[in-house]
C-alpha positions in Angstrom: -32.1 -21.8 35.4 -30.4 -24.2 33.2 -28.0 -26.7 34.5 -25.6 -28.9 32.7 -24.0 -31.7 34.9 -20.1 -32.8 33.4 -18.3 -36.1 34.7 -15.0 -36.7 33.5 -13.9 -40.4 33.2 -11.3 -42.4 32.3 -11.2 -46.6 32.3 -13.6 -46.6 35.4 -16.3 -48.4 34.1 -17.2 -50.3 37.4 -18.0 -46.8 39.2 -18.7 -44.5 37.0 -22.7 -46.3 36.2 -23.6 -45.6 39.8 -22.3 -42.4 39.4 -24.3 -41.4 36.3 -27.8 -42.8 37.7 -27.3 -40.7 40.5 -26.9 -38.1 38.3 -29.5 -38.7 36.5 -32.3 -39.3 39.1 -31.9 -35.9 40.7 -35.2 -34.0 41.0 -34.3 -30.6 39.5 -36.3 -29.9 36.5 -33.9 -28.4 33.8 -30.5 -30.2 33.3 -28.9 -32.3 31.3 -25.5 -34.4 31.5 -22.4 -34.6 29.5 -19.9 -37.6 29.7 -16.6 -37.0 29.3 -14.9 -40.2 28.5 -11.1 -40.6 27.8 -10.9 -44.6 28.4 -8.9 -46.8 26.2 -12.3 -49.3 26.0 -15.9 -49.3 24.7 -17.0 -50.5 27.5 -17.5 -47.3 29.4 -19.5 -46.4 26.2 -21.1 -48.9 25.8 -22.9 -48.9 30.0 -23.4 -45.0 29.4 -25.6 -45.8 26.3 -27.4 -48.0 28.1 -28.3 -45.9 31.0 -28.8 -42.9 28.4 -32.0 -45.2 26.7 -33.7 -46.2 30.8 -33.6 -41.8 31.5 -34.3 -40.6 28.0 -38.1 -39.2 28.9 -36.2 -37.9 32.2 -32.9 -36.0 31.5 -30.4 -35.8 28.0 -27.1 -37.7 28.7 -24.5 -36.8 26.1 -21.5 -39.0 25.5 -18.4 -37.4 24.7 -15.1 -39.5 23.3 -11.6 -37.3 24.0 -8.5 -38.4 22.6 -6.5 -36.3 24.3 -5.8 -37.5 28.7 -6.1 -34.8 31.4 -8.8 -34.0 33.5 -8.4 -30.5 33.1 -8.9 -30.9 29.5 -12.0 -32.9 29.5 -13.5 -30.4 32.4 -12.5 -27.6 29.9 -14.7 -29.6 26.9 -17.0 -30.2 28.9 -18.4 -26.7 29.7 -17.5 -26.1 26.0 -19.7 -28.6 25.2 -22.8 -27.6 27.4 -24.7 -24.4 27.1 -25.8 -24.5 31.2 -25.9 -21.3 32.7 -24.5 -23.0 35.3 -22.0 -25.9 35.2 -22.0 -28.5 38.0 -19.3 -31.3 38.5 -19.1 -34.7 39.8 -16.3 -37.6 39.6 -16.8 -40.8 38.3 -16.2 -42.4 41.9 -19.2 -40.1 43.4 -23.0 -40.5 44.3 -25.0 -37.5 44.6 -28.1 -36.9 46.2 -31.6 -36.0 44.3 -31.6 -32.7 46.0 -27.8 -32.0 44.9 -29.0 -29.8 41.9 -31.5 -27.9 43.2 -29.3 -26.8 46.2 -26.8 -25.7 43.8 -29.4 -23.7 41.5 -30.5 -21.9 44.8 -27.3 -20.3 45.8 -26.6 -18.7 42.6 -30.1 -18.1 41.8 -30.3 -16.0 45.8 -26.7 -14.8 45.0 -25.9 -12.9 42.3 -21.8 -12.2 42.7 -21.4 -16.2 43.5 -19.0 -17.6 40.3 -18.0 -21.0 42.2 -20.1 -23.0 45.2 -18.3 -26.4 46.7 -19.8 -28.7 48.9 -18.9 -31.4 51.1 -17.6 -34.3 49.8 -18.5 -37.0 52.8 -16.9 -40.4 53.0 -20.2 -43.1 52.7 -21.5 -45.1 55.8 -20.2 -48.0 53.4 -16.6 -47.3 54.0 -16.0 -46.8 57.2 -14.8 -50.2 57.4 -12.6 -50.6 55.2 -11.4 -47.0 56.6 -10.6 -48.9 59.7 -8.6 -50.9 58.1 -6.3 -48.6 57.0 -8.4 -47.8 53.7 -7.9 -43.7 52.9 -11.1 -41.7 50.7 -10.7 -38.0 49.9 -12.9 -35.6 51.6 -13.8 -32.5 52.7 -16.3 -30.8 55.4 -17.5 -28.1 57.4 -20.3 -27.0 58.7 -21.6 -23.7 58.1 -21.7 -21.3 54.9 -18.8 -19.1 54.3 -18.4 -16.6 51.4 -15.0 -15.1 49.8 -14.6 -12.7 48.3 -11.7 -10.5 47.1 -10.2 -8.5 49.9 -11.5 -10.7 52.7 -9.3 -13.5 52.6 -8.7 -16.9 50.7 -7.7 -20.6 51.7 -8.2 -23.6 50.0 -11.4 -25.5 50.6 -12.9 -27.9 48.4 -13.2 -30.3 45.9 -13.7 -30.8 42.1 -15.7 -33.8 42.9 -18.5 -31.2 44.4 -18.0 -27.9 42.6 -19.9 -25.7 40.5 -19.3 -22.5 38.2 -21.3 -19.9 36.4 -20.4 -20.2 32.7 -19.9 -16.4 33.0 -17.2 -17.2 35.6 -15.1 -19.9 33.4 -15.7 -17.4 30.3 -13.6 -14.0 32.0 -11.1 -16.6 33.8 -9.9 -18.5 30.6 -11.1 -22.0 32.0 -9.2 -24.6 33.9 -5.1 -24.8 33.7 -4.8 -27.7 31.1 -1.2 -28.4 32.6 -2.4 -29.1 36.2 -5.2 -31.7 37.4 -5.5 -35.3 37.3 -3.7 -36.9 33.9 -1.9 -33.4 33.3 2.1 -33.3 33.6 1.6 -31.4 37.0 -0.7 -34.1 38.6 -3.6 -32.6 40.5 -4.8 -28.9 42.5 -6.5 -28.0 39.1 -9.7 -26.9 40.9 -7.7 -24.7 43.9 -6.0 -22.9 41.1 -9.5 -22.3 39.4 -11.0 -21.3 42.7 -7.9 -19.0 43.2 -8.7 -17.5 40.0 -11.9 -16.7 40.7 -11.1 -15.1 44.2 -8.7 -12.6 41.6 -11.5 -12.4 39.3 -13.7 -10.7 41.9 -16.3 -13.4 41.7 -17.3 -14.7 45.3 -16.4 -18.4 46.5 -19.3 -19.7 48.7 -18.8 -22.9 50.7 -22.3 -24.4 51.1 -22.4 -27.5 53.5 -26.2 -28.2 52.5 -24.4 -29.6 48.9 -23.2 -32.8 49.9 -22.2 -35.6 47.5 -20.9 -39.2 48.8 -16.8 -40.0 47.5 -16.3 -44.0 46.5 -12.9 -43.4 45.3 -10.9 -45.3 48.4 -7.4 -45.3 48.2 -5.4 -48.4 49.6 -2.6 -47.3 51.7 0.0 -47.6 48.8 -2.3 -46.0 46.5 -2.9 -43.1 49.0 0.7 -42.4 49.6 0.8 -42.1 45.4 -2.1 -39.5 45.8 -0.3 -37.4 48.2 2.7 -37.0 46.3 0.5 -36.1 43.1 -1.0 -33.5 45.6 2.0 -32.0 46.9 3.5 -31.6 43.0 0.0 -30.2 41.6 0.3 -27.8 44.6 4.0 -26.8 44.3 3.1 -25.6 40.7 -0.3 -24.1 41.6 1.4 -21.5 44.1 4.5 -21.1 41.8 2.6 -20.1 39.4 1.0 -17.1 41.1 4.0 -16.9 42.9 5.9 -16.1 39.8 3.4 -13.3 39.4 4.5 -11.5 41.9 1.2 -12.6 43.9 2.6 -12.0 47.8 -1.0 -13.9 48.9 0.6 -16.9 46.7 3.8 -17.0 48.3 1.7 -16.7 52.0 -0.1 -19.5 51.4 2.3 -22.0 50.5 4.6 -21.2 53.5 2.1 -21.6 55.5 1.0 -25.1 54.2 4.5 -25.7 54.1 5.4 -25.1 57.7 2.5 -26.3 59.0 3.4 -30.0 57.2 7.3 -29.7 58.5 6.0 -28.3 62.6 3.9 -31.6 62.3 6.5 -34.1 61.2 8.7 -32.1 64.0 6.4 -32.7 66.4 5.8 -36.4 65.5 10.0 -36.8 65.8 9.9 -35.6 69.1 7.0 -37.3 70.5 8.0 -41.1 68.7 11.7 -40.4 68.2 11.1 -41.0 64.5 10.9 -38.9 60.8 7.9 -39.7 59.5 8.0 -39.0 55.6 4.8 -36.9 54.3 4.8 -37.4 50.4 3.0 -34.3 50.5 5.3 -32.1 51.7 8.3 -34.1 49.9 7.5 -33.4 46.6 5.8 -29.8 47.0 9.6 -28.7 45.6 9.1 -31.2 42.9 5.9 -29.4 41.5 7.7 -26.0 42.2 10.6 -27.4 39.7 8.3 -29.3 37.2 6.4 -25.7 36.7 9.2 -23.6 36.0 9.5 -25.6 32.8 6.3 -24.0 31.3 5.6 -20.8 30.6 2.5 -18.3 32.0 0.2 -16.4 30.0 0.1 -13.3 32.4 -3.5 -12.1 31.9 -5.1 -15.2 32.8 -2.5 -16.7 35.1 -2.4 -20.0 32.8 0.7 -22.5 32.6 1.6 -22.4 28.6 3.6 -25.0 26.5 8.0 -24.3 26.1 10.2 -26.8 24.2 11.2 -28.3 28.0 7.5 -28.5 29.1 4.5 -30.1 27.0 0.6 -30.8 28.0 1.5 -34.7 28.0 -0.3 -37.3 30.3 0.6 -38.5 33.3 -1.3 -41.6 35.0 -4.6 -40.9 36.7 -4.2 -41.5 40.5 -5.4 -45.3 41.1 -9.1 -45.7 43.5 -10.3 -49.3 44.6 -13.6 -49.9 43.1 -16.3 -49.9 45.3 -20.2 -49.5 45.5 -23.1 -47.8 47.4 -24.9 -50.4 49.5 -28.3 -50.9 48.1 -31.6 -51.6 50.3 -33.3 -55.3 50.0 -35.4 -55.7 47.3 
């Protein structure tokens, strides 16, 4: 089985080297790689050139120039570009280990209904800490398989930084929503929306904890509370979306995640005798309001453009720079 490997980047050259040799190093025996760079430099270019020549005899690295911001968009050219049966993706902030391809080539070569597989996206041994000081990484875990599949239930677990689809899969859904994920006017939940999508679609979901990749992007706290807020408006105008549908599952969800976020802040004002703000939840309305703006092609469930609501960029959300720890010598 083929695989094609896509990592979107944009002005992140300091991370996005270890990234690719991670990439690139990984023992499966049939993939290649495709950059998708938006940056407003050369220099990303230029250190992706260089570490295309050093695994030339190993794996094809293809560099890829996009005028146009959002993360969505780039994901969307990606695949596009590529001809992988199946398409695998990594951020720019993210090592992977050698095994990571061939884990993910198993599961949809043993399961033939799988469209989408996520795996855990760990915060490094190198982090913890600045974690303990008050540093914040994206992640996610668990620790066993689980499957879904339409009829037996959806939630939201995973991340775009460990994900991958059948091109079969992005082919009968229409791709990702170019209005939502990072750089897009509606800020982030790009890949729930996909993975919702694909629970419609009929395709199964399979959470594989085996799939592990290690997440670099730390957030200062500032920077964390910025990521929050881009959450809660991605996710307001993820739900709306199928919300305006008429999807009742839609409209579940986000009252759940709603309430869940309010019960906690209640619980924290009776226990400290203080409100303690959750961007999150504060701007879920925000993204619910933003969305109404744009228009939905039906069939597909994607956000089109109006004459109040346009595919423009919004800023990526800011990651400290750091690096895996490398052994002596």
């Amino acid at each position: 089985m083929k695989l094609s490997v896509v990592i979107c980047t944009r002005d992140r050259h300091e991370m996005i080297g270890q990234a690719l040799e991670s990439v690139a190093a990984s023992a499966y025996p049939s993939f290649d790689v495709h950059v998708m760079d938006q940056s407003t430099t050369t220099v990303t270019r230029e250190l992706v050139e260089g570490i295309r020549q050093r695994y030339a005899a190993k794996c094809p690295i293809h560099y890829h120039h996009l005028d146009r911001i959002g993360l969505s968009h780039a994901s969307n050219a990606g695949v596009h570009t590529s001809d992988g049966e199946v398409i695998a993706f990594t951020d720019d902030d993210v090592v992977v280990p050698t095994d990571w391809l061939t884990k993910i080539a198993d599961v949809f070569e043993t399961d033939a209904q799988a469209g989408l597989v996520y795996g855990q996206v760990l915060v490094p041994e190198d982090l913890s800490e600045a974690c303990r000081q008050g540093a914040e990484v994206p992640s996610v875990w668990f620790d066993r398989r689980e499957r879904m599949v339409k009829g037996r239930g959806f939630k939201v677990r995973g991340m775009a930084a460990n994900m991958a689809i059948r091109r079969s899969l992005f082919v009968g859904v229409g791709g990702f929503d170019e209005a939502l994920g990072g750089g897009g006017p509606l800020r982030s939940s790009q890949d729930c929306d996909f993975a919702f999508r694909t629970y419609r679609f009929g395709m199964a979901i399979v959470l594989v904890p085996e799939v592990r990749v290690d997440h670099y992007g730390a957030r200062t706290p500032e920077q964390w509370a910025d990521t929050l807020k881009n959450y809660g408006i991605g996710d307001g105008a993820f739900y709306s979306k199928h919300i305006r549908c008429g999807d009742l599952r839609a409209l579940w969800l986000f009252l759940k995640g709603l309430l869940r976020r309010r019960a906690r802040q209640i619980r924290d004002l009776l226990k400290e005798g203080r409100w303690r703000s959750d961007p999150y939840a504060d701007h879920l309305f925000q993204g619910v309001r933003d969305a109404w703006k744009f228009a939905i092609d039906r069939e597909r469930r994607l956000f089109r453009e109006t004459p109040r609501a346009r595919m423009t960029a919004m800023p990526a959300n800011a990651v400290t720079p750091s690096r895996p720890r490398r052994d002596p010598g």
